[in-house]
BASEMI-874405 format. One line per field, with one value per residue: residue number from 1; residue in three letters; x, z, y of N, C-alpha, C, O in turn. Coordinates in steps of 0.05 Angstrom, whole numbers, m for minus. Layout:
! residues N
fiba	(NUM/...)
guro	(ala/...)
n.xx	(X/...)
n.zz	(Z/...)
n.yy	(Y/...)
ca.xx	(X/...)
ca.zz	(Z/...)
ca.yy	(Y/...)
c.xx	(X/...)
c.zz	(Z/...)
c.yy	(Y/...)
o.xx	(X/...)
o.zz	(Z/...)
o.yy	(Y/...)
END
This chain:
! residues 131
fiba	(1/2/3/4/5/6/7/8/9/10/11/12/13/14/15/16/17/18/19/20/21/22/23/24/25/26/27/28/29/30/31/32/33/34/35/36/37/38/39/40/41/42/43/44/45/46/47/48/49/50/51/52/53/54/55/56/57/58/59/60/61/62/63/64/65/66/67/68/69/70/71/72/73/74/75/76/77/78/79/80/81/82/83/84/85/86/87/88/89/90/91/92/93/94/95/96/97/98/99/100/101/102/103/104/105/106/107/108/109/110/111/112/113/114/115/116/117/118/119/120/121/122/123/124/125/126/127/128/129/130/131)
guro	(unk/unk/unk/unk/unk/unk/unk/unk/unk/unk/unk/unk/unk/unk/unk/unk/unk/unk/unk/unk/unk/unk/unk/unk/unk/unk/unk/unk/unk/unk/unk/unk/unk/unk/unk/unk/unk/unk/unk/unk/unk/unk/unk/unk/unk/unk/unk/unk/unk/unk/unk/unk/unk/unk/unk/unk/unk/unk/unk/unk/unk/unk/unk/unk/unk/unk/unk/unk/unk/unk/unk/unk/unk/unk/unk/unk/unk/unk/unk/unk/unk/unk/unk/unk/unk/unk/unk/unk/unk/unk/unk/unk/unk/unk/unk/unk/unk/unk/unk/unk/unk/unk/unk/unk/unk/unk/unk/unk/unk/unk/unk/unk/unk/unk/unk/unk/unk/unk/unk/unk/unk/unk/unk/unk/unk/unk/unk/unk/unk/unk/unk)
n.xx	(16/41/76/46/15/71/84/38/46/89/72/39/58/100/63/50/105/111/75/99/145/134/99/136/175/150/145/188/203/215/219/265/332/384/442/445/392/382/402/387/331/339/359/310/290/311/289/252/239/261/222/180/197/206/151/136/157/136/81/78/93/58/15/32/61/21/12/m43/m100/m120/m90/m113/m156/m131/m114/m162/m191/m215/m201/m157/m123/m132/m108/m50/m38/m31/4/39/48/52/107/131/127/152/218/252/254/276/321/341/349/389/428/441/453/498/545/577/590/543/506/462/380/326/249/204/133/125/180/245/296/360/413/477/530/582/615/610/641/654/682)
n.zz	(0/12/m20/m71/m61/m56/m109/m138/m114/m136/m191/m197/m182/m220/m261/m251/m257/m307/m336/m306/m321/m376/m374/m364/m399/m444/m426/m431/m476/m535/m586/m611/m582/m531/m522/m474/m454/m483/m460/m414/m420/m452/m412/m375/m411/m406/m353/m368/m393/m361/m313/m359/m365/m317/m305/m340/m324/m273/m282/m319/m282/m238/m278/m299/m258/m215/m172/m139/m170/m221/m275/m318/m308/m334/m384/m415/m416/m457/m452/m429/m465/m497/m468/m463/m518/m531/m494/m514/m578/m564/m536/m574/m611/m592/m594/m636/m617/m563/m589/m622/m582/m548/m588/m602/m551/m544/m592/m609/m641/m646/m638/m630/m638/m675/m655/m692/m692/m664/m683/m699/m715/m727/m725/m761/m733/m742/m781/m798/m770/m707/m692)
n.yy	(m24/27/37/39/86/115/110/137/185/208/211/247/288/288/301/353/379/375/409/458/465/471/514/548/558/574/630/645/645/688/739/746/719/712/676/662/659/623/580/578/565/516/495/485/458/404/394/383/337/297/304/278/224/215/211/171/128/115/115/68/33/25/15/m37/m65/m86/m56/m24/m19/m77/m94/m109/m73/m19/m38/m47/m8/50/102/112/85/124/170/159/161/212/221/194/215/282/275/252/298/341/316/351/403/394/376/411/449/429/429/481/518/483/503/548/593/616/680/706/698/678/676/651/644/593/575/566/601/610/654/661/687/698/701/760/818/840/884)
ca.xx	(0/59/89/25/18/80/85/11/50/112/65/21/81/112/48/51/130/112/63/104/168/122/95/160/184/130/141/216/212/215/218/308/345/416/455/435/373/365/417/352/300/351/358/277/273/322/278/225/258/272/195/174/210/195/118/125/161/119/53/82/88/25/m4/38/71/9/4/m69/m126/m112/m81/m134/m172/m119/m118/m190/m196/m208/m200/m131/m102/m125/m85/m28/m30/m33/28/67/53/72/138/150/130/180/242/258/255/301/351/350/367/419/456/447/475/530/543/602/581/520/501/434/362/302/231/166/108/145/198/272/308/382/428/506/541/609/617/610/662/646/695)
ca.zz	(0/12/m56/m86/m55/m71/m138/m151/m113/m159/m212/m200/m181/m251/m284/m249/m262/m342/m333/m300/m347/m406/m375/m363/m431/m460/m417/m437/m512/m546/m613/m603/m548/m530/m514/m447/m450/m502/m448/m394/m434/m450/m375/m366/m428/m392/m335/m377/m406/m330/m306/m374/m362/m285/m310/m348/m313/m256/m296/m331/m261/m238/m305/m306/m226/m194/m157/m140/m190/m241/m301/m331/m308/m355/m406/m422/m413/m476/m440/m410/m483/m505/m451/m470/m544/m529/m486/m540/m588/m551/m539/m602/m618/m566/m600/m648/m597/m552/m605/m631/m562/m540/m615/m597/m520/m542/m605/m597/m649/m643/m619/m643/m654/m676/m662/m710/m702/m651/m707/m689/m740/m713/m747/m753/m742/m739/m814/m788/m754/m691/m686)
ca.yy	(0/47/27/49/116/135/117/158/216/216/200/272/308/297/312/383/386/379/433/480/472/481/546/569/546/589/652/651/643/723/739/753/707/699/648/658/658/587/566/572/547/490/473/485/435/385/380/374/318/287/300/264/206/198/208/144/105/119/105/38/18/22/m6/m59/m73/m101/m47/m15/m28/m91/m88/m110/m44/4/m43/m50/32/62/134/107/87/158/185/136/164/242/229/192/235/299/270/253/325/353/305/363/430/391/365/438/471/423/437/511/505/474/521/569/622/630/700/709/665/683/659/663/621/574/554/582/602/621/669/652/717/686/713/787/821/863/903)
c.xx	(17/68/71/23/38/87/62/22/76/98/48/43/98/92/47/88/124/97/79/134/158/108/125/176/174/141/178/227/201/230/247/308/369/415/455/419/364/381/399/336/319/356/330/272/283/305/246/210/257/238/175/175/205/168/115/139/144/91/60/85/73/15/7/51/45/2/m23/m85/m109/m102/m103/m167/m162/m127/m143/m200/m199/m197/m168/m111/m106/m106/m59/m19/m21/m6/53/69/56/109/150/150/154/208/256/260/284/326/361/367/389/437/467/468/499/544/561/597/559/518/471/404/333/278/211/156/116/171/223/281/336/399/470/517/567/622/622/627/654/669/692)
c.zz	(0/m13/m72/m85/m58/m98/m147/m145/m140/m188/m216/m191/m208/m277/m269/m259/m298/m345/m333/m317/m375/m402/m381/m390/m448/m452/m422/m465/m520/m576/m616/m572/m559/m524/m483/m439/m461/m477/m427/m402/m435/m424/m366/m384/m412/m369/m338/m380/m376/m323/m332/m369/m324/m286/m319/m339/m285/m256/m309/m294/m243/m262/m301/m281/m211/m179/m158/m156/m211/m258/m324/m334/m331/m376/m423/m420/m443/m464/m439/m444/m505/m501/m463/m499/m551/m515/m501/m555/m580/m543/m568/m615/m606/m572/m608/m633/m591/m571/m606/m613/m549/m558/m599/m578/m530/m565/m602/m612/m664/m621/m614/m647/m650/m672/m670/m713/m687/m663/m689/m716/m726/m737/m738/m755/m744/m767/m817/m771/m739/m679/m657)
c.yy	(25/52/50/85/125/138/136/189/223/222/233/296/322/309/352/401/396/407/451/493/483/510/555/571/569/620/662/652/671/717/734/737/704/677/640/648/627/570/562/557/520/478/467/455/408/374/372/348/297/276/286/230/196/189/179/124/98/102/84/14/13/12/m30/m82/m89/m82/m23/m26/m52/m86/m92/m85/m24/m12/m47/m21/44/95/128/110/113/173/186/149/190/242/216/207/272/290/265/287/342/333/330/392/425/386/400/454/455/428/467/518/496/484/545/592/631/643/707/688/686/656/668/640/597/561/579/584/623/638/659/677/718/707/748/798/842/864/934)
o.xx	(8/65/79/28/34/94/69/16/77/111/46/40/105/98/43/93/131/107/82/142/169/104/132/189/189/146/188/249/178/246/251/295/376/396/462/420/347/373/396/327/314/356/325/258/266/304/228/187/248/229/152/155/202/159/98/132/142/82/38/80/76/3/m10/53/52/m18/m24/m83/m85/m103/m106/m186/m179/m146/m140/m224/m176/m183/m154/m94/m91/m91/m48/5/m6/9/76/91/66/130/171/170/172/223/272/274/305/349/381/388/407/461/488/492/520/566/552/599/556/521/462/406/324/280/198/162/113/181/220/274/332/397/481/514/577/638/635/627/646/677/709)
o.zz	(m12/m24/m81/m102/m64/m110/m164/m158/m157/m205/m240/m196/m214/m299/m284/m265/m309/m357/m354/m323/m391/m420/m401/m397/m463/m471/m415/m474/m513/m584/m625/m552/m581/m522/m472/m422/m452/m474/m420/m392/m418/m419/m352/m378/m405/m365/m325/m376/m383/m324/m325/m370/m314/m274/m309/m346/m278/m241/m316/m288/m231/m257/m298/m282/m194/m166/m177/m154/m217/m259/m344/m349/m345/m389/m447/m425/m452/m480/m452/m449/m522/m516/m471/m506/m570/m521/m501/m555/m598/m549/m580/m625/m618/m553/m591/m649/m600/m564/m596/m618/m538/m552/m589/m582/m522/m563/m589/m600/m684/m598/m591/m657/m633/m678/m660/m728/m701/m654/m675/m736/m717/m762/m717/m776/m749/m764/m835/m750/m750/m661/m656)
o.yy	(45/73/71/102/149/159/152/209/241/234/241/320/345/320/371/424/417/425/464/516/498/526/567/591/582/635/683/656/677/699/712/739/698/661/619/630/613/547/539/536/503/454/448/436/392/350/362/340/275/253/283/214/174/169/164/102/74/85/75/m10/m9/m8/m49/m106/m106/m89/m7/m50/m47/m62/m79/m82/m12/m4/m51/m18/49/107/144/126/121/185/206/147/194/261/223/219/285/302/272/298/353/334/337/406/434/393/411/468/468/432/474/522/505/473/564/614/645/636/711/666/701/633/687/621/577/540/598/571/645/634/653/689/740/726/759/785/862/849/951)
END
């Protein structure tokens, strides 16, 4: 019974973690960012990344551990493999952000990045001499 309860708490903890990285995600992306700034959002995405990944291992363990309601309760759920489909496909949507801002992050001259319409589009200024 312990087991159970705390996997349901880890398990509602990470669904408020994904939340609150994806606000903050949101409230930190501007039309112009530095290298500072993608270097934030890239640590916000990392723990995005982290609380993703505790979410499902969390929730595969309850579906599939024995522990609380049957297995035979999720799997017979149509609601549950809704759930199940909305959160694969969001991750797969979110492959391509993260790849992008770990390139960036680690990226030595890039000064510059634009964003329109959620798309990035970075500028290389390397080529330009500031003098």
């Amino acid at each position: 019974m312990t087991i159970e309860l705390l996997l349901r708490y880890i398990h509602f903890v990470s669904i408020f973690g994904i939340a609150g990285t994806l606000v903050s995600e949101h409230l930190l992306l501007k039309s112009e960012m530095t290298r500072g700034e993608l270097g934030k959002v890239s640590r916000i995405d990392a723990a995005y990344g982290l609380a993703a990944l505790t979410l499902l291992i969390a929730g595969l363990t309850l579906w599939l551990g024995g522990f609380g309601k049957p297995t035979e309760f999720y799997t017979q759920n149509w609601i549950f493999h809704l759930k199940l489909t909305c959160y694969i496909a969001i991750g797969l949507l979110s492959i391509y952000p993260t790849i992008f801002l770990s390139r960036i992050e680690k990226g030595t001259h890039l000064r510059k990045c634009k964003c329109q319409n959620y798309f990035f589009y970075c500028c290389d200024l390397s080529y330009y001499s500031f003098s």
